[in-house]
C-alpha positions in Angstrom: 0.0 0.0 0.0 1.3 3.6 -0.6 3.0 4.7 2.7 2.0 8.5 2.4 -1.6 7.6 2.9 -3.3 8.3 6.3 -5.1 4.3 7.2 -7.9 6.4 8.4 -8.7 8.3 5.3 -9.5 4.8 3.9 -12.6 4.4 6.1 -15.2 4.9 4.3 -13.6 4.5 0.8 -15.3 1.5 -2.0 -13.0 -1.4 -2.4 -12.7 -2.6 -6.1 -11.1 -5.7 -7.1 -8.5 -6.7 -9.5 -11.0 -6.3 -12.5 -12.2 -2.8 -11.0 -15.9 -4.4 -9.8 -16.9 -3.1 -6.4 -16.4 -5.2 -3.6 -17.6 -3.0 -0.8 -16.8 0.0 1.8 -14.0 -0.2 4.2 -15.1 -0.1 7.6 -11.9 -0.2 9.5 -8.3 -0.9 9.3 -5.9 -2.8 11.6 -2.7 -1.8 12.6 -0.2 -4.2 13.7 0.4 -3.6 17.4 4.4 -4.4 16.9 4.7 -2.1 13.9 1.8 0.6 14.1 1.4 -0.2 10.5 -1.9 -0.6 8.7 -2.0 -4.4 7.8 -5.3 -5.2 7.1 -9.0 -3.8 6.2 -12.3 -4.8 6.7 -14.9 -4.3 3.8 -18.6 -4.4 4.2 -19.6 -6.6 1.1 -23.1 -5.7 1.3 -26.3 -4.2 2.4 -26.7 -7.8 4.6 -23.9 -9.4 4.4 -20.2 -9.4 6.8 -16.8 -7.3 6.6 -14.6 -9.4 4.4 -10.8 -8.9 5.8 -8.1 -7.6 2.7 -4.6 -7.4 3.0 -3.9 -3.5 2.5 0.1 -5.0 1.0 -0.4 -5.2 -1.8 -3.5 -3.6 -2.2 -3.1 0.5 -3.2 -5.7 3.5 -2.7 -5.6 5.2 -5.9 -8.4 7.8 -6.7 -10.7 7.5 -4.0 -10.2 3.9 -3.8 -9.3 0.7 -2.3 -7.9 -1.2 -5.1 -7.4 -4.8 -3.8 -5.4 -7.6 -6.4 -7.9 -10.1 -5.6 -11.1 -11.6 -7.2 -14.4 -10.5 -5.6 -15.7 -13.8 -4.7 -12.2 -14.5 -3.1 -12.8 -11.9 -0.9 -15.9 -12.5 0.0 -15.2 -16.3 0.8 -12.5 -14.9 3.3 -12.7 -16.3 7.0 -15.4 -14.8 8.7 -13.1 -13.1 11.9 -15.8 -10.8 13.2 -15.0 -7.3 13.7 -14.7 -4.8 16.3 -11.4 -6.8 18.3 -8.6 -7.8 17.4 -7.0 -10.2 15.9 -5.2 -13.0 16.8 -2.3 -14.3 15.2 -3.7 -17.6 14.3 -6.7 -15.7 12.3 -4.2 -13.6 10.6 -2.1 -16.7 9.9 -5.6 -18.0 8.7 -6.0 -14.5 6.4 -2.6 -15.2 4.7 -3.5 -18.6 3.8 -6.9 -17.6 2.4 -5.4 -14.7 0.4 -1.5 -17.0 -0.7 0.3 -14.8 0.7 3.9 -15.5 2.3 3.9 -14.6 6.3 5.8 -11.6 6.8 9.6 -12.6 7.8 8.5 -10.4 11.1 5.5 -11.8 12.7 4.0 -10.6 15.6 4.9 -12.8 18.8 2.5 -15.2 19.8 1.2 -13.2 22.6 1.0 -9.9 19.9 -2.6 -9.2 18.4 -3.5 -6.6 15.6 -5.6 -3.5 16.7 -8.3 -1.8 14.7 -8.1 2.0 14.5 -12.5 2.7 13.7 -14.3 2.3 16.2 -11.9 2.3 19.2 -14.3 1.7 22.6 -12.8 -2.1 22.7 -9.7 -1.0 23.1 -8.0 -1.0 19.7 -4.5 0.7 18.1 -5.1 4.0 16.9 -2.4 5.6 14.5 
């Protein structure tokens, strides 16, 4: 993701996918606790339906947008983690798999969740 861009300006920005079909509207990012860096967003795939998590690397906010490298329906088959805590490393370890991405060389300890910066009353990382 660009690393001049404010995680909170992405809140309440559409998602698009690879083929530039919208996905959703990001409700809130995470920031990894170790790092304070903006890991991953949630997107609210529909009227009724969940937040879908999306890696933000690779994804890049261009234009207004949240433009994510990934099919759609792959997004919307992600894990179901709930939203509003944090997560736990074995749900992000769970995210990478879903998405084939390689686990950062850096992981957060076991012990080390990742924060959410919308919506902060549960105790969440801001940036």
């Amino acid at each position: 993701m660009q690393t001049d861009i404010d995680p909170r300006s992405l809140i309440g920005h559409t998602a698009l996918d690879r083929d530039g079909a919208k996905i959703g509207r990001v409700d809130e990012v995470y920031l990894d606790d170790a790092t304070g860096r903006a890991q991953w967003a949630s997107v609210r795939t529909g009227l009724f339906s969940r937040d879908a998590f999306v890696p933000l690397e690779p994804s890049e906010f261009d234009e207004g947008s949240l433009h994510v490298p990934y099919e759609r329906n792959q997004v919307r088959a992600a894990p179901d983690m709930g939203v509003g805590r944090h997560l736990s490393p074995a749900q992000e370890l769970q995210l990478y798999e879903h998405y084939g991405l390689d686990v950062p060389a850096d992981p957060a300890p076991p012990d080390q969740e990742f924060g959410r910066i919308a919506g902060e009353p549960e105790g969440g990382t801001t940036a």
